[in-house]
Phi, psi and omega in degrees: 000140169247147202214254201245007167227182186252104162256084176258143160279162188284349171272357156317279154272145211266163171258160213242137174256130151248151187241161198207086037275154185267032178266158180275324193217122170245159158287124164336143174088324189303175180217086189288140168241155186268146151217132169295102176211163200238166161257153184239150201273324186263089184315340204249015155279114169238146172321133148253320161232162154236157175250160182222121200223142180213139316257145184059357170252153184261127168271014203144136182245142169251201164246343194259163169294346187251167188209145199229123186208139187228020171237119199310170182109167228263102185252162212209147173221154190219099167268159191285155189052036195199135183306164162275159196293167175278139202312118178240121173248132180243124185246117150265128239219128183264354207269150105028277191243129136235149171287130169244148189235166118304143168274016184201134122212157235238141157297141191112296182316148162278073227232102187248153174263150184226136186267121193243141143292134186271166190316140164072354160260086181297101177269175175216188185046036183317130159235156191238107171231184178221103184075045199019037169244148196306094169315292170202142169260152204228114177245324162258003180213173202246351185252164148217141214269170169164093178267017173199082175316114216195139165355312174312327197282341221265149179136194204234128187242162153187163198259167165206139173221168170230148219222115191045222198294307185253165199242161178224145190232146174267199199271162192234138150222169211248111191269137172229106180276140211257177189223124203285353183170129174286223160284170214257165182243088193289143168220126131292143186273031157154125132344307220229001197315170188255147149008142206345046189257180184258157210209129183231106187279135167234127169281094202258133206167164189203176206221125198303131169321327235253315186213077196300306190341142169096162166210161184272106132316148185209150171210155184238138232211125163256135185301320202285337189231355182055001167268116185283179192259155158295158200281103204237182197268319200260145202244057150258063156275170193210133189261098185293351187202083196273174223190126143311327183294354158297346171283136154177220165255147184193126185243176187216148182238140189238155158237158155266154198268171210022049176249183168221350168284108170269145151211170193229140175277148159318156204267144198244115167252118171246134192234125165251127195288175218184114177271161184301125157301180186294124167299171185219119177263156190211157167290117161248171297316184182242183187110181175308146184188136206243116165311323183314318197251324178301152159223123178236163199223152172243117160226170209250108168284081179298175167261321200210167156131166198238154220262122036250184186231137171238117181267146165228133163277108200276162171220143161023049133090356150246131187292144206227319179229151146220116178243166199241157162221108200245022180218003166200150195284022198212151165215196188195137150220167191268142153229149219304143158263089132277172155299327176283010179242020154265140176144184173296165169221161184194159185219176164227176186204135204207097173269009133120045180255337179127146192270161200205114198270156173265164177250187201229132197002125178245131203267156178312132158265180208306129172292135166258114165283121174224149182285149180281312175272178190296149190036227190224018167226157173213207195214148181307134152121290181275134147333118191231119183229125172272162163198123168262132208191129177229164197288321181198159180158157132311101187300156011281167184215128186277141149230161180233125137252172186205170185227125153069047178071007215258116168294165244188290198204122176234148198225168149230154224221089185281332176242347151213146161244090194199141160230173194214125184208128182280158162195162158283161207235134170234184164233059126304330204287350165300141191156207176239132177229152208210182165177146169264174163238161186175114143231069177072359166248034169093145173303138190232147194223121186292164167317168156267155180223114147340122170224131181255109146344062206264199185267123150300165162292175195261153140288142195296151173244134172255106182248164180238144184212128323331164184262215185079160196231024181230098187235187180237157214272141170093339155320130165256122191261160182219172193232130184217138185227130178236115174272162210245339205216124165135145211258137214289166321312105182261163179269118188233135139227188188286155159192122189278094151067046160072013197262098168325104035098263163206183194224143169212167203227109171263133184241296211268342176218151194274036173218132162218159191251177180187088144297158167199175169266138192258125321152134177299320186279354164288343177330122157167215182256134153207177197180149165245161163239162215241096174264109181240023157124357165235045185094124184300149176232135161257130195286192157257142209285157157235132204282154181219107162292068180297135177248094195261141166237154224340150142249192175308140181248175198229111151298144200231164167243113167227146183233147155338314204214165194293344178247167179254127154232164193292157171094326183287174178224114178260147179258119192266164185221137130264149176193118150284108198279011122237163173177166163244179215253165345265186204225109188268155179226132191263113152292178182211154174209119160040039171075350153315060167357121159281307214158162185245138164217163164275153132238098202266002225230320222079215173063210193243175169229128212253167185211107155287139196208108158277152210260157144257204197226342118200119190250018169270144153160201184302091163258137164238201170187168187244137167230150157169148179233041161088006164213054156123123207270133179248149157223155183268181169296125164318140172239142184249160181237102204251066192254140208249137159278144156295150185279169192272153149326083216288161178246127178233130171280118185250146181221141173239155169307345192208176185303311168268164199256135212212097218311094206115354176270190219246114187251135191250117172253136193228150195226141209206147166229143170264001148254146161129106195286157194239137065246160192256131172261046228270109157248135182291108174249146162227112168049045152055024171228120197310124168277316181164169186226161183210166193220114184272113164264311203250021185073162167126219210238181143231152162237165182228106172295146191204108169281129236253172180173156189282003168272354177267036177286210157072208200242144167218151200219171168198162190235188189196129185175118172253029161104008160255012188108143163263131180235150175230157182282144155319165177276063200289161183259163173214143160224134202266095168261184198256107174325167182263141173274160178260141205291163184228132207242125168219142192244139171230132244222151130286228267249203195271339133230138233270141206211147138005104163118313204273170220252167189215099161290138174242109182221129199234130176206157200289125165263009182211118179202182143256115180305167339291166181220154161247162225186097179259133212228126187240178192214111173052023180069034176219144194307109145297308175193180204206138177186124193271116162260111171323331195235004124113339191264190196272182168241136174244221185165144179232127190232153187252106181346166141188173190296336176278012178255009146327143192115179181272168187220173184196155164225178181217131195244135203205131152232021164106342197257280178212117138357149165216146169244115178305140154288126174270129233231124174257142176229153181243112151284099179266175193286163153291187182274183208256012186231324166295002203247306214266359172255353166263315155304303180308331179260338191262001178278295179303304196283324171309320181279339180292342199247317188307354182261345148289352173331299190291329175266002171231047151270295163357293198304317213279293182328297204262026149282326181302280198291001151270323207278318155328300173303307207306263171051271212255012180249340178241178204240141215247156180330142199268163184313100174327339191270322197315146167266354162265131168227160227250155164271323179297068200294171204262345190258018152290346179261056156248343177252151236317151150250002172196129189235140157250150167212108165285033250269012188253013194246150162338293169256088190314149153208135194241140173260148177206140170222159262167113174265068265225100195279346188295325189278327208053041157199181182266152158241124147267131164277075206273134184213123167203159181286333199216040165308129161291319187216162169217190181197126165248116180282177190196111193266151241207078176349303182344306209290318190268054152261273161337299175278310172244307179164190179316320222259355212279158203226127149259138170231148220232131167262000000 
């Protein structure tokens, strides 16, 4: 038998592949190594080569056990002296997604799948499924377990993930759980053994090549009592002296040890042979009997031993038969009626075990008559069985009865010696009655017995004192049972729900009593019966109601589930575990009537209650059944809200969100018992959890960085379902760093006529920014940049752009002011200085005579620009922490452009209205000015001439 090694011949055994990763399906590029192993019979043998074949050609013989492979298809291994392994297929894989498996796996086994992604590919929603309904979802790991491997396990698996938009699904496989060893073969070294020969039951069974590890344990199991031997190493037992009762069906069970795999061999029926008991001879027919005229048979009979048998019949020590039996435990021989055939007789029986003699014929002894009821008299009516019995004689054995010499009954009795013979009793039947016994060496004759015929009792009547069927506990009661017919002495007793009570004795009257104190446990049926030696008669029952009243009842609560939560329906159960019924029972909430129930039955009553929130406090309840109101123990009562759809607040110092400032995120449900457990999301990536013990909201502090923009959420949730928050957005901005002011020239030094970049820019800021360019701290221009870069301005010289410059950068948050940059402008040469006077001389006295309309002009644009104003609301406190995208700084740009192109020398005027200053700057720039002149006109004037609103315009 194998048992716990492979006792094989070496043309047997097969190799085995392991694979290290241990999966069937890898990614392309990846690298599997194979290893080979055989079992070995000779340690001191060693493998000298192995092969390796893919598939069925060999691809390479190595010396070593391992082969390194990074290309699919069914690969096979062959150690020397030993079959090739079984077919292992490695799929390298181009997918997304694959399923990874083991190639073998075994009962028992530990087993994982693992849904592998491929590199640099984020799937989400990982699902796992089997037999293409949803196995498990897999949200922090990529593996799933099937820790203890079993038939259940068996089906077709593969994964899903989602990818963008769309699912990616993996390779699919097919799990066969293999068997760790088959079922075991019970064998006996005989089926069939005799009586106290020795018997070696064996279990035969192996533990798969595949999975050597380990050894089998056994026990052996008889059908008849299911109890087995302890678990032993060896798949031997053994019966040193087997017993018949040792016969039947029996089987065996094998393990592996620190297994849970069991299995059991199919059942074995072992018989055991039973050598013959002492046979027993007997007379057929039996009774008195004269050879002369009679034909008579002896037969011989074993109790046990196993068939077939062979019996011989002796007569005074001569064989007379010998017959075989191979279907009963019994035979007969006939014999002659002569005279040589008196005397003894005796037999034998041989199941070929050893022979075994009857012993020899024995005559009946004196027979005894007995009545079937107590003493000798009876009543018209009842039913009377004689029974005759004798001690010993040798069966079959005749009895006879008889009355007043008269036979009666005659019967025979093959297996015991006692007979029986019934009647009704009339009243003829008084008299002397008597019976023989005769198993053929003459009759024996029992005593006589006398039986007299009286009056039985009347049936009995059972009354109660007091009378009524209802009384109260600790009341004393009497019980009186009375026959109206019978003759004395009777016997009367009590009975409670069939419990006897007490027994009296009447001589001189047909009435007896019966007291007690009455008792919660009196309750029931009762009744007496009235016996005077011819069977008892029974009165009719009377039912006695004890009226026990309430004890404390015990309120119970029960809910679906271990918390009372709302929306569930709790059952209140009240019950007093005495009262007598019925019983009304009153709920209660905090001294509140809930309701009422009846219990007409006894027992408790139940109140359904769909829960609020409050419905948490105090329940009692009430019983009573009319002899006194019980309350039970206060029961507390909790019932838990689920939480509501939690708000989640984002709070900052200021209006806008602004980088270092402290952002408090706060989370709240307004429903919902606590404690509440409130988690912090950013773009759906967990920030931290706080815990609400006493309900209400939690926060979350966050010191801001510009990575901290985007949506933020929070869930909530005490063990009731988790709800989640809407998704709020935060954008986080950045103050503007202070700006850097740069002037740029062609050359190195700047004269009268050349153009001047001015360009001032932020290097941190959040767009849009705005950006003021000052000249000796007076506004030049103003200009917003969108894209977070810097801005520039250009200016055309003149002797007055001598001075320092600055600039100021604003995105809404805190102004930065700029270093302030000194520039020299120098003059021009004395015959370009006098040609330029000559021409700024002319053109000046030729504009003077427009002067006047175009303060007038100047005057009522100012006072249009007002009205406009004063329709809108004006720019909010710079320290404010909110500012508008619309800046308050649009009426700086330009309100009147002139352009001449048709005269030589262009010159473009732009004027700019700056109301914070209370004045005008006009600016003049052209490539090819001779002169220029910047005026700066005083509201005062357009006061004076029109009003506040007045415009100079300057050429």
């Amino acid at each position: 038998p194998l048992a716990n090694h492979f006792d094989l011949p070496a043309t047997e055994i097969k190799s085995v592949i392991s694979l290290q990763p241990p999966w069937t399906t890898l990614f392309q590029g990846e690298t599997a190594t194979l290893t080979c192993k055989t079992f070995q019979f000779n340690a001191a043998q060693k493998v000298k080569w192995y092969r390796w074949y893919l598939p069925g050609e060999i691809q390479t013989e190595t010396t070593e056990n391992t082969y390194e492979v990074r290309e699919s298809g069914g690969y096979k291994c062959q150690a020397q002296d030993s079959h090739s392994s079984d077919r292992v297929d490695l799929i390298f894989s181009t997918a997304y997604l694959i399923l990874q498996a083991p190639s073998d796996v075994f009962e028992d086994d530990s087993v994982v799948l693992r849904c592998q992604a491929k590199a640099n590919i984020v799937l989400n929603n990982m699902t796992l499924y089997k037999n293409g309904r949803i196995l498990e979802t897999l949200n922090k790991t990529s593996d799933f377990h099937i820790h203890q491997a079993s038939m259940k396990d068996n089906g077709e698996y593969h994964c899903r993930g989602a990818k963008d938009n769309h699912f990616v699904s993996s390779n699919k496989i097919k799990i066969v759980v293999q068997e760790l060893f088959p079922s075991p073969v019970l064998r006996a070294s005989s089926t069939q053994p005799t009586e106290r020969d020795a018997v070696t039951l064996t279990c035969e069974t192996q533990l798969s090549q595949q999975r050597p590890e380990g050894h089998l344990l056994f026990r052996f199991v008889k059908q008849s009592n299911n109890v087995g031997s302890d678990w032993k190493n060896s798949p031997e037992f053994q019966f040193s002296h087997i017993r018949k009762e040792n016969s039947g069906s029996y089987w065996c069970e094998a393990r592996r040890v620190n297994s849970l795999v069991q299995k059991r061999s199919q059942e074995l029926q072992i018989q055991v042979r039973v050598p013959v008991s002492q046979p027993v001879l007997t007379l057929r027919p039996p009774g008195t009997w004269n050879l002369v005229t009679d034909k008579m048979s002896l037969q011989c009979e074993v109790q046990r031993g196993s068939l077939p048998i062979w019996y011989q019949f002796f007569h005074e020590g001569v064989l007379l038969e010998e017959v075989e039996s191979t279907s009963e435990r019994k035979t007969f021989h006939r014999l002659s009626p002569t005279e040589k055939h008196s005397g003894n007789y005796y037999c034998t029986a041989n199941n070929g075990l050893g022979p075994q003699w009857s012993k020899v014929m024995i005559p009946v002894s004196k027979p005894v008559l007995t009545f079937s009821s107590p003493g000798t008299r009876t009543s018209v009516g009842i039913k009377m069985s004689l029974q005759c019995e004798v001690q010993r004689g040798s069966l079959p054995i005749w009895y006879q009865f008889f009355h007043e010499g008269v036979l009666l009954k005659k019967r025979e009795a093959i297996s015991w010696r006692t007979v029986s013979y019934s009647f009704s009793v009339t009243g003829e039947n008084s008299g002397n009655y008597y019976c023989t016994a005769d198993n053929g060496f003459g009759p024996q004759r029992s005593e006589a017995m006398s039986l007299s015929v009286t009056v039985p009792v009347s049936q009995p009547v059972l009354s109660l004192s007091p009378p009524g069927t209802q009384i109260l506990v600790g009341n004393e009661v009497r019980l009186q049972c009375e026959v109206q017919r019978g003759s004395l002495p009777i016997w009367y007793q009590f009975f409670r729900e069939d419990v006897l009570l007490t027994r009296t004795e009447a001589t001189s009257w047909r009435t007896v009593s019966y007291s007690f104190s009455v008792t919660g446990e009196n309750s029931g049926n009762y009744y007496c019966t009235a016996d005077n030696g011819f069977g008892p008669r029974r009165s009719e029952s009377i039912n006695l109601s004890v009226i026990v009243p309430v004890s404390r009842p015990v309120l119970t609560l029960r809910a679906p589930r271990g918390q009372a939560v709302v929306g569930d329906v709790a059952e209140l159960h009240c019950e007093a575990r005495r009262g007598s019924p019925p019983i009304l029972y009153q709920f209660y909430h905090e001294d509140v009537t809930l309701g009422s129930s009846l219990s007409t039955s006894g027992g408790g009553a139940f109140f359904n209650l769909i829960l609020k929130a409050e419905h948490s406090g105090n329940y009692f309840c009430e019983a009573n059944n009319g002899q006194g109101v019980q309350r039970s123990h206060m029961v507390p009562l909790s019932v838990r809200v689920p939480v509501s759809h939690p708000v989640l607040t984002l709070r900052t110092p200021r209006v806008q969100a602004v980088v270092g400032d402290v952002l408090e995120i706060h989370c709240e449900s307004q429903r919902g018992s606590p404690p509440i457990q409130y988690q912090f999301y950013h773009e759906d990536v967990a920030l931290g959890n706080s815990s609400s013990l006493s309900g209400g909201g939690t926060s979350f502090n966050l010191s801001l960085t510009t990575e901290h923009s985007g949506n933020y959420s929070c869930e909530a949730d005490n063990g009731l379902g988790v709800q989640r928050s809407e998704a709020v957005s935060l954008n986080v901005r950045v103050p503007v760093s202070r700006p850097v002011l740069t002037l740029r020239t062609t050359r190195t030094q700047v004269v009268v006529g050349d153009v001047l970049e001015l360009r001032c820019e932020a290097q941190r800021g959040s767009p849009p920014i705005l950006y003021w360019f000052y000249h000796n701290n007076v506004t030049l221009e103003t200009s917003t940049s969108h894209s977070g870069q810097g801005v520039s301005l250009n200016l055309l010289l003149t002797a007055d752009h001598s001075g320092t410059y600055s600039c100021k950068a604003d995105n809404g948050l805190s102004p930065q002011h700029s270093e302030a940059v000194t520039l020299s402008v120098m003059g021009l040469t004395g015959s370009k200085s006098s040609l330029i006077a000559t021409s700024v001389t002319g053109g000046l006295l030729s504009m003077m005579a427009i002067a006047a309309v175009a303060v007038l002009f100047y005057c009522w644009l100012l006072r249009k620009a007002v009205a406009s104003d004063s329709l809108n609301p004006s720019a909010p406190d710079p320290q404010e922490s909110t500012y508008h995208n619309v800046p308050g700084w649009i009426e700086l740009q330009p309100v009147y452009s002139n352009v001449n192109p048709n005269r030589g020398e262009v010159v473009y005027s732009e004027v700019w209205s700056v109301k914070k200053e209370n004045k005008v700057t006009v600016i003049l720039e052209s490539p090819k000015i001779k002169s220029a002149t910047v005026s700066t006109v005083s509201p005062s004037i357009c006061h004076e001439v029109i009003g506040p609103d007045a415009m100079i315009l300057v050429f």
